[in-house]
MIFI-681040 format. One record per residue (C-alpha): y, x, z; residue in one letter; residue number from 1. Coordinates in pm, 1 decimal, always signed. Layout:
N
{c2 Y; c1 X; c3 Z; type a; seq NUM} .
...
// end
This chain:
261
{c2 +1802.8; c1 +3486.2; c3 -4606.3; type x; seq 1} .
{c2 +1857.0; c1 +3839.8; c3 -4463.7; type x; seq 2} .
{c2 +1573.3; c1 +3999.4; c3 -4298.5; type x; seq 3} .
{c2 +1794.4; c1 +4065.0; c3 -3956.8; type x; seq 4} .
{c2 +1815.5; c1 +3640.0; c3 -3977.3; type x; seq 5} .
{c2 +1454.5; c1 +3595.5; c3 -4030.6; type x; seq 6} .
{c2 +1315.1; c1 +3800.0; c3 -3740.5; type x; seq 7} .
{c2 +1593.9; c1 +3666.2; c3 -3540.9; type x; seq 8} .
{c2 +1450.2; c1 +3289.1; c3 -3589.6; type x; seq 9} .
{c2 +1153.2; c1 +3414.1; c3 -3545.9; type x; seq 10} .
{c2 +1185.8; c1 +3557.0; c3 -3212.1; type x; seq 11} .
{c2 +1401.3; c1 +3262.1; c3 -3098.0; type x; seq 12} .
{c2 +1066.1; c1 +3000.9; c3 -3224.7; type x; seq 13} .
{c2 +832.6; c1 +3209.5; c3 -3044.5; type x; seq 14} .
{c2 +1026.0; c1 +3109.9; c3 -2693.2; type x; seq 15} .
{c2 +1046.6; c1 +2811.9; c3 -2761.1; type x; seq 16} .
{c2 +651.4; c1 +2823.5; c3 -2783.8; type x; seq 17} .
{c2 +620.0; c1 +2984.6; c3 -2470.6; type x; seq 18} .
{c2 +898.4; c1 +2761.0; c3 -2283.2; type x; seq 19} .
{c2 +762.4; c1 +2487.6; c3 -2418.5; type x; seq 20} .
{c2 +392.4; c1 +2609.7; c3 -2298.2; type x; seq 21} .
{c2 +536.8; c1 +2671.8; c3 -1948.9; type x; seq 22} .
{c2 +674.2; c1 +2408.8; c3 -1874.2; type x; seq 23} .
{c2 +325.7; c1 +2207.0; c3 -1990.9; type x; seq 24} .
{c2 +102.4; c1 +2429.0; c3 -1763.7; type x; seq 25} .
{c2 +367.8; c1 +2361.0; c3 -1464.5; type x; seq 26} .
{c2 +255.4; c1 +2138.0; c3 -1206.6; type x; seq 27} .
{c2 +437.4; c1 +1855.8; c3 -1081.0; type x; seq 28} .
{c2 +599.2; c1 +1998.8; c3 -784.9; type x; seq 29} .
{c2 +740.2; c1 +2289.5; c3 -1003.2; type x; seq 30} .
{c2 +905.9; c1 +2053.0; c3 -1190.1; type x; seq 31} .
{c2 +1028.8; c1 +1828.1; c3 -943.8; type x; seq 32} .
{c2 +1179.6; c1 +2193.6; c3 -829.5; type x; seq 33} .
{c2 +1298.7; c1 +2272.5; c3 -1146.4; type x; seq 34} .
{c2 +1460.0; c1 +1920.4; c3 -1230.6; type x; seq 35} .
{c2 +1607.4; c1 +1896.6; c3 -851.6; type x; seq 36} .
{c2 +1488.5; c1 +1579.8; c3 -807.1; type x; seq 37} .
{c2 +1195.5; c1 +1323.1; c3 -704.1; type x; seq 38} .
{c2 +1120.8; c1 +1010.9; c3 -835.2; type x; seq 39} .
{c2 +958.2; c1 +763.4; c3 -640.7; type x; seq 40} .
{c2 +872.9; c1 +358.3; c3 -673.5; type x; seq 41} .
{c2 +875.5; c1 +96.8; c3 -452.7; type x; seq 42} .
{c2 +907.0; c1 -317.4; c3 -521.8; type x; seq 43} .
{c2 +1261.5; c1 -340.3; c3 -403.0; type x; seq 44} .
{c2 +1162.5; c1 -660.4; c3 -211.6; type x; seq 45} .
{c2 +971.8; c1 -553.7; c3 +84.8; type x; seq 46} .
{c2 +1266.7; c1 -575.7; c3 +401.7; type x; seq 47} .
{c2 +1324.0; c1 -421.5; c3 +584.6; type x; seq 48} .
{c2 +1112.5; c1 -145.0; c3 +434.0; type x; seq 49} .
{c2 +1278.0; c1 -150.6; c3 +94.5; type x; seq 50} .
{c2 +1535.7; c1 -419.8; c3 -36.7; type x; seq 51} .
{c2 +1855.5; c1 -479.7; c3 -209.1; type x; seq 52} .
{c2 +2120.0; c1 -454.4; c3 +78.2; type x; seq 53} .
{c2 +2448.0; c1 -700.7; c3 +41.5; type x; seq 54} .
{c2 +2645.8; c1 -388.8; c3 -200.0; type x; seq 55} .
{c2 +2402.4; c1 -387.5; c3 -448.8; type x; seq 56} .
{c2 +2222.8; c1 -70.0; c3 -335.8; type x; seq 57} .
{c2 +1856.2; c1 +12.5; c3 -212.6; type x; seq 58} .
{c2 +1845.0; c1 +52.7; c3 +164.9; type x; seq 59} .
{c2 +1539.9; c1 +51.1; c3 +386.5; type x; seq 60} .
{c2 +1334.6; c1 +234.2; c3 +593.1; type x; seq 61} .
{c2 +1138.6; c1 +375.6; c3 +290.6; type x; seq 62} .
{c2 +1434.6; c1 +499.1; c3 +105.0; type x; seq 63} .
{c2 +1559.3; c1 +668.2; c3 +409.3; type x; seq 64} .
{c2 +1188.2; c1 +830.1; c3 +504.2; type x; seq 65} .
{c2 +1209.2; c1 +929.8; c3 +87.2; type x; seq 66} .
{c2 +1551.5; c1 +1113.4; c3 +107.3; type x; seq 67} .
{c2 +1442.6; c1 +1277.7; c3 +427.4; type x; seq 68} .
{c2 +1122.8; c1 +1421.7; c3 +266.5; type x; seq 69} .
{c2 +1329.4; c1 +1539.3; c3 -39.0; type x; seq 70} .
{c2 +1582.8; c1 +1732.6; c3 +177.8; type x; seq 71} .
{c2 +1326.6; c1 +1902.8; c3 +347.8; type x; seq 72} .
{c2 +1133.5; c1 +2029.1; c3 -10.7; type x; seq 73} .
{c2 +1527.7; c1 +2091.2; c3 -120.2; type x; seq 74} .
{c2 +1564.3; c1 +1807.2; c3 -374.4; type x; seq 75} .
{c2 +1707.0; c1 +1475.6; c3 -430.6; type x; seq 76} .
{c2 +1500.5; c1 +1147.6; c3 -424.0; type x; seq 77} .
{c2 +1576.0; c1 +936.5; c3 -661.4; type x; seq 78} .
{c2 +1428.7; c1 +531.7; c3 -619.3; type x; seq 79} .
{c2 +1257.6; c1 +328.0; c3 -899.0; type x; seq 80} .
{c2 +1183.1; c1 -47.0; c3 -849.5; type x; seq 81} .
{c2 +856.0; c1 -169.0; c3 -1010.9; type x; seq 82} .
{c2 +631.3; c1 -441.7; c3 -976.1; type x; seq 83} .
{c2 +380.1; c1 -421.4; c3 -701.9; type x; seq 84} .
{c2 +90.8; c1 -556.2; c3 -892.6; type x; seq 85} .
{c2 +126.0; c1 -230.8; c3 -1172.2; type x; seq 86} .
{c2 +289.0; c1 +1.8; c3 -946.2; type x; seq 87} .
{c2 -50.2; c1 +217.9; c3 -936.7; type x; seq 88} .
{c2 -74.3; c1 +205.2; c3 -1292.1; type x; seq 89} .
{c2 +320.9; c1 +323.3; c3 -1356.5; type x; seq 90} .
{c2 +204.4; c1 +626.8; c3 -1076.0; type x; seq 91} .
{c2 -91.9; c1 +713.9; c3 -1343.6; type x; seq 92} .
{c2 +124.3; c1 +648.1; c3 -1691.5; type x; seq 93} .
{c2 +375.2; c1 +932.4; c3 -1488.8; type x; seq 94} .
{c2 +700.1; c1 +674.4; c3 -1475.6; type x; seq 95} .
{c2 +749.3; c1 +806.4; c3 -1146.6; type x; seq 96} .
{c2 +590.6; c1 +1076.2; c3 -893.4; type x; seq 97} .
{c2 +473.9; c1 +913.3; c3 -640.4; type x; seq 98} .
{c2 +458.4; c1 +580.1; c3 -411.9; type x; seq 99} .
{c2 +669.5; c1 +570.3; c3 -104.9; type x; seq 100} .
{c2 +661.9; c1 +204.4; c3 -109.5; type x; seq 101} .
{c2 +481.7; c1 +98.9; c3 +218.7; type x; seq 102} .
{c2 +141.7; c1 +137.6; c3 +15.2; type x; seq 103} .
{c2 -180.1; c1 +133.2; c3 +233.8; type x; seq 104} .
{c2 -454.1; c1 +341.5; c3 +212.5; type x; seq 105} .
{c2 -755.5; c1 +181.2; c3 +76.7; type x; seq 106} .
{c2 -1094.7; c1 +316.0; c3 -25.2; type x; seq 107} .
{c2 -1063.3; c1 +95.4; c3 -338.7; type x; seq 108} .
{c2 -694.6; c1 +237.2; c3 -396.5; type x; seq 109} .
{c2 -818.5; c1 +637.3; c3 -264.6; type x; seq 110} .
{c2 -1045.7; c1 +607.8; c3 -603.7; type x; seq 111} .
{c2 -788.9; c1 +615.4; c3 -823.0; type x; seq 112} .
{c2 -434.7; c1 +809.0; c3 -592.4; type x; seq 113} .
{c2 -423.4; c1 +1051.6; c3 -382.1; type x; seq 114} .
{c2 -225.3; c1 +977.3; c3 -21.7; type x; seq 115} .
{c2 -53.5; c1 +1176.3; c3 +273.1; type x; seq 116} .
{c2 -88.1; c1 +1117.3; c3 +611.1; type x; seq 117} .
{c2 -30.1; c1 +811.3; c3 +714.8; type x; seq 118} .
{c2 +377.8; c1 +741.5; c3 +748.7; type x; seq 119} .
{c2 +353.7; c1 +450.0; c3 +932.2; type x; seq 120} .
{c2 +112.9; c1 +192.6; c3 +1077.0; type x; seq 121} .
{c2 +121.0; c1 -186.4; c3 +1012.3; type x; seq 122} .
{c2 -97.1; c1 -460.0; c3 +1006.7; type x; seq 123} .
{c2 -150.9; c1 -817.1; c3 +808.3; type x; seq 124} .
{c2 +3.2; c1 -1124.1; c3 +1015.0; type x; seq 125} .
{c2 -8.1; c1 -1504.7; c3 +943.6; type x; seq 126} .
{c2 +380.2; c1 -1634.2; c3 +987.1; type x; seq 127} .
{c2 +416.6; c1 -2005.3; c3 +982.1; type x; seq 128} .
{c2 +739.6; c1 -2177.1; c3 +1125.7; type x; seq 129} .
{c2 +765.7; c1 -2249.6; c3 +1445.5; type x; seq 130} .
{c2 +729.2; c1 -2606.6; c3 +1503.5; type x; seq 131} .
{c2 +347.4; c1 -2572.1; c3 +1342.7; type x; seq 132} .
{c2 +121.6; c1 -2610.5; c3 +1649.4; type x; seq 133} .
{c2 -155.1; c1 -2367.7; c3 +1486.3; type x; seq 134} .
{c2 -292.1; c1 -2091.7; c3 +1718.9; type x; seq 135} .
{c2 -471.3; c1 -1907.4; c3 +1419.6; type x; seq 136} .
{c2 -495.4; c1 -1894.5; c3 +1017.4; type x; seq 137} .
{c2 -843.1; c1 -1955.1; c3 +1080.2; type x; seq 138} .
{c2 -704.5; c1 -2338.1; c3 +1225.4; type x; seq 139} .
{c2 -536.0; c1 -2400.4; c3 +893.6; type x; seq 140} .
{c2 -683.5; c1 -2683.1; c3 +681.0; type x; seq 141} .
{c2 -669.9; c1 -2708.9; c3 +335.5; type x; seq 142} .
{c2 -316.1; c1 -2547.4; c3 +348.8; type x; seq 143} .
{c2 -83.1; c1 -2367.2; c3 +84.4; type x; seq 144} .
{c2 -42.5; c1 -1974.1; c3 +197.2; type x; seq 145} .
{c2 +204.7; c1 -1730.9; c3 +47.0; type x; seq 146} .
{c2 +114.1; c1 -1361.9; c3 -15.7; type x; seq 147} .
{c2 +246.5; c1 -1097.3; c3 -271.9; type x; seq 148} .
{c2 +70.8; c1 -1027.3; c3 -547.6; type x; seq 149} .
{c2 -196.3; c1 -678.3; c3 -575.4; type x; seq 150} .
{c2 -136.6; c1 -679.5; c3 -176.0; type x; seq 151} .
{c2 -448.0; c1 -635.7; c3 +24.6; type x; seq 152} .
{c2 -329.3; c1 -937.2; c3 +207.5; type x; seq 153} .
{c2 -436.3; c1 -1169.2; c3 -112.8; type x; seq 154} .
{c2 -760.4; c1 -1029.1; c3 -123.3; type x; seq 155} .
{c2 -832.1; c1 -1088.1; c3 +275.5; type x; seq 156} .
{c2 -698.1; c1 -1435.7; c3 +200.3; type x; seq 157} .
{c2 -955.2; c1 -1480.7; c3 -131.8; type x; seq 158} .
{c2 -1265.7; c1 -1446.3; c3 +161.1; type x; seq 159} .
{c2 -1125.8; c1 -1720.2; c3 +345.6; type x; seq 160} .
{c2 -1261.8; c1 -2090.0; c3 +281.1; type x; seq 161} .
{c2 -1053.2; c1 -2253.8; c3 +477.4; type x; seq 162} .
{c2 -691.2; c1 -2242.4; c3 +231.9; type x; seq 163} .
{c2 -695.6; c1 -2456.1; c3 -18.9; type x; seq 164} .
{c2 -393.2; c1 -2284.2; c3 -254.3; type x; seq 165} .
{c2 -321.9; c1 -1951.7; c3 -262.5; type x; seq 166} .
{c2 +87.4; c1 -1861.9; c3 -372.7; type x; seq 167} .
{c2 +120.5; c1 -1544.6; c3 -513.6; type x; seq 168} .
{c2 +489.8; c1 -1431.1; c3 -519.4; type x; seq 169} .
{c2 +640.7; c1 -1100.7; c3 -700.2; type x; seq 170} .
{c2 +823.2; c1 -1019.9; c3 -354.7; type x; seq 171} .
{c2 +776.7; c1 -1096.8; c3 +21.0; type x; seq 172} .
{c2 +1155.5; c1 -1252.6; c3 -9.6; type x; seq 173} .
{c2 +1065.3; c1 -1540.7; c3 -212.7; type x; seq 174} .
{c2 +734.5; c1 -1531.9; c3 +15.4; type x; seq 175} .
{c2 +957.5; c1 -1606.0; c3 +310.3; type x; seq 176} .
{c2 +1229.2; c1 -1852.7; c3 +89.4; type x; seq 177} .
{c2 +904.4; c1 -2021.3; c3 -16.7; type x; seq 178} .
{c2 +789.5; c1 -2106.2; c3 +347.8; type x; seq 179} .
{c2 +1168.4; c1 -2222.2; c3 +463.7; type x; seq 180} .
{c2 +1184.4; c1 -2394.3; c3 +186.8; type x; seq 181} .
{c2 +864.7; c1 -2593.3; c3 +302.0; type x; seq 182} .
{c2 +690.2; c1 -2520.5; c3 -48.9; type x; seq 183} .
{c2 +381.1; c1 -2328.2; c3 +140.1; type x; seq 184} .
{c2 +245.5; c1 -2375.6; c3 +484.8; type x; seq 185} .
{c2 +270.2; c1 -2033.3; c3 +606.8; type x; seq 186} .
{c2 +211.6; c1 -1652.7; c3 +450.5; type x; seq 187} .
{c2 +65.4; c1 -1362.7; c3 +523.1; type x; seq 188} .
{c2 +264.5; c1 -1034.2; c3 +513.0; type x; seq 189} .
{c2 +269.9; c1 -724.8; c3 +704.1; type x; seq 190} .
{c2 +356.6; c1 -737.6; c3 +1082.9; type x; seq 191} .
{c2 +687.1; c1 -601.3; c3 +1097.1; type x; seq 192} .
{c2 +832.9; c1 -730.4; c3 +802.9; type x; seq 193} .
{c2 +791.2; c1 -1104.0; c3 +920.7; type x; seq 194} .
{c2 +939.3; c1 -1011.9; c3 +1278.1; type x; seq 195} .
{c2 +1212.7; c1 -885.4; c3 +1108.4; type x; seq 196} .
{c2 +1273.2; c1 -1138.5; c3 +907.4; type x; seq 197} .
{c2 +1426.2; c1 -1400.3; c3 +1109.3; type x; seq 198} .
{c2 +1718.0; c1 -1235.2; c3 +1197.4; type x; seq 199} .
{c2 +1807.4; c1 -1147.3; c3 +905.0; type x; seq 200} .
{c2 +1743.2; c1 -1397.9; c3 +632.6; type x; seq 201} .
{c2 +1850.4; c1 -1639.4; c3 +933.7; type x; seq 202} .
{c2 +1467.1; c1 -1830.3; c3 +876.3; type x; seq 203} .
{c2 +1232.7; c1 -2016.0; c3 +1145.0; type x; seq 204} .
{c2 +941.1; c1 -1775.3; c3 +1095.7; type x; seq 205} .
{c2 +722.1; c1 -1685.1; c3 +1409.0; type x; seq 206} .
{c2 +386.6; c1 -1475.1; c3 +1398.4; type x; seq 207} .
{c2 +75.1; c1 -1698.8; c3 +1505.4; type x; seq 208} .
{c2 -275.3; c1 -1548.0; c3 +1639.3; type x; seq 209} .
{c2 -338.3; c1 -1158.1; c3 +1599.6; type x; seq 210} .
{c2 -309.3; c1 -962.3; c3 +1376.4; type x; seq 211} .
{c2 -573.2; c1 -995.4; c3 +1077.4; type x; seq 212} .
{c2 -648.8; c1 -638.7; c3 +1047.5; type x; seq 213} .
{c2 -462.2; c1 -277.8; c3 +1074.5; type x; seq 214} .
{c2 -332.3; c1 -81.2; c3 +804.9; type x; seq 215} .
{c2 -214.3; c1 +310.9; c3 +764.6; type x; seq 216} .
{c2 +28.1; c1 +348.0; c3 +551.1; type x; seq 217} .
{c2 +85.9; c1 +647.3; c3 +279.9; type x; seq 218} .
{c2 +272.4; c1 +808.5; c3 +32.0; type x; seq 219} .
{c2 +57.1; c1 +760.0; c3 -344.4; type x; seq 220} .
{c2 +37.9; c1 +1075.0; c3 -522.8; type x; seq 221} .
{c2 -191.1; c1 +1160.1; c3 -844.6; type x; seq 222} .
{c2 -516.7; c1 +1319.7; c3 -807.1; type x; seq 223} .
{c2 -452.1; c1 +1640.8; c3 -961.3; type x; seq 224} .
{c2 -116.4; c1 +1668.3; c3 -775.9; type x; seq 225} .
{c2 -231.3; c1 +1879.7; c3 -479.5; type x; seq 226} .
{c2 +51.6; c1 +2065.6; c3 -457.2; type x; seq 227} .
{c2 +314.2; c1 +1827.9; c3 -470.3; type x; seq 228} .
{c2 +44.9; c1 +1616.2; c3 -151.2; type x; seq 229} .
{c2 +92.5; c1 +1944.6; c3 -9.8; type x; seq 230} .
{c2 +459.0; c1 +1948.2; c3 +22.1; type x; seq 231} .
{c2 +483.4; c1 +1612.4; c3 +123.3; type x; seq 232} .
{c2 +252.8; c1 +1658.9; c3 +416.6; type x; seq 233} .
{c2 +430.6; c1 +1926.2; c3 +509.5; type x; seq 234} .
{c2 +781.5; c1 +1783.6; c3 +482.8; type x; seq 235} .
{c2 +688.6; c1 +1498.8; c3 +704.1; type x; seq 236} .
{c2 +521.2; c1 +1669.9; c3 +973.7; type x; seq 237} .
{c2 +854.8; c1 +1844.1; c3 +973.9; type x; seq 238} .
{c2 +1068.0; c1 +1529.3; c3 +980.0; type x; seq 239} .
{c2 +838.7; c1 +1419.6; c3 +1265.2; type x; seq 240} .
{c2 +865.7; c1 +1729.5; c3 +1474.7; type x; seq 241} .
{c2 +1225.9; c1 +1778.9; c3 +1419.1; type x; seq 242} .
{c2 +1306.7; c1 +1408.5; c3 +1576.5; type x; seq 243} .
{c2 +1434.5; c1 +1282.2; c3 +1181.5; type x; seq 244} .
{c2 +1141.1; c1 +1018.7; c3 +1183.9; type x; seq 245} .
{c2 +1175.8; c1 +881.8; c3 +1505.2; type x; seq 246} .
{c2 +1535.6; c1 +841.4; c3 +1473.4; type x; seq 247} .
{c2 +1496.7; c1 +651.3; c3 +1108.1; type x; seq 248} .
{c2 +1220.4; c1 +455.6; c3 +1255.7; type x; seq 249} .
{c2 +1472.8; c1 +316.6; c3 +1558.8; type x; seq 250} .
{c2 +1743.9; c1 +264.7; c3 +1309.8; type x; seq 251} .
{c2 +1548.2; c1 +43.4; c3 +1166.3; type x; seq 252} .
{c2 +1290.9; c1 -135.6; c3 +1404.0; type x; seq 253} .
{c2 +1397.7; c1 -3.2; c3 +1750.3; type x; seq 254} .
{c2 +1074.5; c1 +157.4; c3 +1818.9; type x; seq 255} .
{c2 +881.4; c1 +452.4; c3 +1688.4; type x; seq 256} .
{c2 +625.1; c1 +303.5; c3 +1420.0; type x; seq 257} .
{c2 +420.1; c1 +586.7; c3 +1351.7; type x; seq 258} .
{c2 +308.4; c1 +526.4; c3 +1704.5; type x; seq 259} .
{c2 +3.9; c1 +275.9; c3 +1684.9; type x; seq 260} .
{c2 +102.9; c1 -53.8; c3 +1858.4; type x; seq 261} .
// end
């Protein structure tokens, strides 16, 4: 091999070294920047926050609060559906960059993520159908309730001695299909996905007693991803002051939810 060919190779392995050490030392905003685009995971069965609409596509309030945040850091957002039970753990592993999945914040969950500012607020409800004559969970009796899997709502329901069966589903649509079709004697889910639901999975559902307990809601990141939490904080405070949230937000539940009820 010439000598011209040899120092040529050479030259080109040494940037590859460095390229490939850049792009190791960048953090994950940088290469969200770079790659133009942000991944982000959610179950895909949470209506009307995030669900499969009637073309086949993700729709919900989530993906729409996702592609708003992305436009504002000048990328794309692009939507992975996971199970809810490992969806911290596929945050972690790095199958996706963050949680915009109607996640909320938790001490036990702030051990091991990162979150933003609270997106939204919610709260756990007890649905039953509406020719139960209960006034409370708390007046249920040995009864069957439905809850999603790794929610906090299961592990509020695991203190109380008063349900006999607990029914863990992978999504809060065969939560609800499991109540109408009279296989559980009510669920627990969060407040404004059950008062949605009626109208649009046509079911008798109807919220009994108060609400068990309030819940902000965040965006997951990784711990060592401060700058990416950064931007995201900063993109919705934008979305918020610029009237994008609020108008989302009545698209979707004619109110403004980041507004505690």
């Amino acid at each position: 091999m010439k000598k011209s060919k040899i120092i040529l190779l050479s030259v080109l392995m040494i940037s590859l070294f460095f390229i490939g050490c850049n792009n190791k030392d960048q953090t994950t905003m940088e290469k969200i920047k770079d790659k133009g685009e942000m991944t982000f995971a959610m179950t895909g069965g949470y209506p009307p926050f995030n669900f499969i609409n009637e073309d086949g596509n993700l729709d919900g309030f989530d993906i729409d609060i996702a592609n708003a945040l992305a436009k504002e850091m000048g990328v794309e957002a692009k939507p992975i559906t996971t199970a809810w039970d490992g969806i911290i753990g596929g945050l972690l592993s790095k199958r996706f960059d963050t949680i915009i999945g109607s996640m909320a914040i938790t001490e036990a969950r702030l051990e091991k993520v990162n979150f933003t500012n609270p997106y939204y607020y919610d709260g756990a409800q007890f649905f039953t159908s509406s020719n139960c004559d209960l006034k409370s969970i708390k007046d249920l009796k040995d009864g069957k309730v439905g809850v999603v899997t790794g929610t906090t709502y299961h592990n509020a329901l695991t203190e109380m001695d008063n349900i006999a069966q607990i029914m863990q589903f992978e999504s809060d649509v065969d939560n609800i299909m499991a109540l109408e079709q009279n296989r559980i004697d009510g669920l627990v889910t969060g407040r404004f996905v059950g008062l949605q639901a009626p109208e649009k999975y046509g079911v008798d559902l109807v919220p009994v007693g108060e609400m068990l307990y309030s819940e902000d809601i965040g965006i997951a990141v990784r711990k060592e991803d401060k700058d990416f939490l950064d931007s995201l904080n900063k993109a919705l405070k934008t979305i918020v002051e610029n009237g994008t949230y609020e108008k989302i937000s009545y698209k979707w539940f004619n109110t403004n939810i980041l507004e505690k009820q």
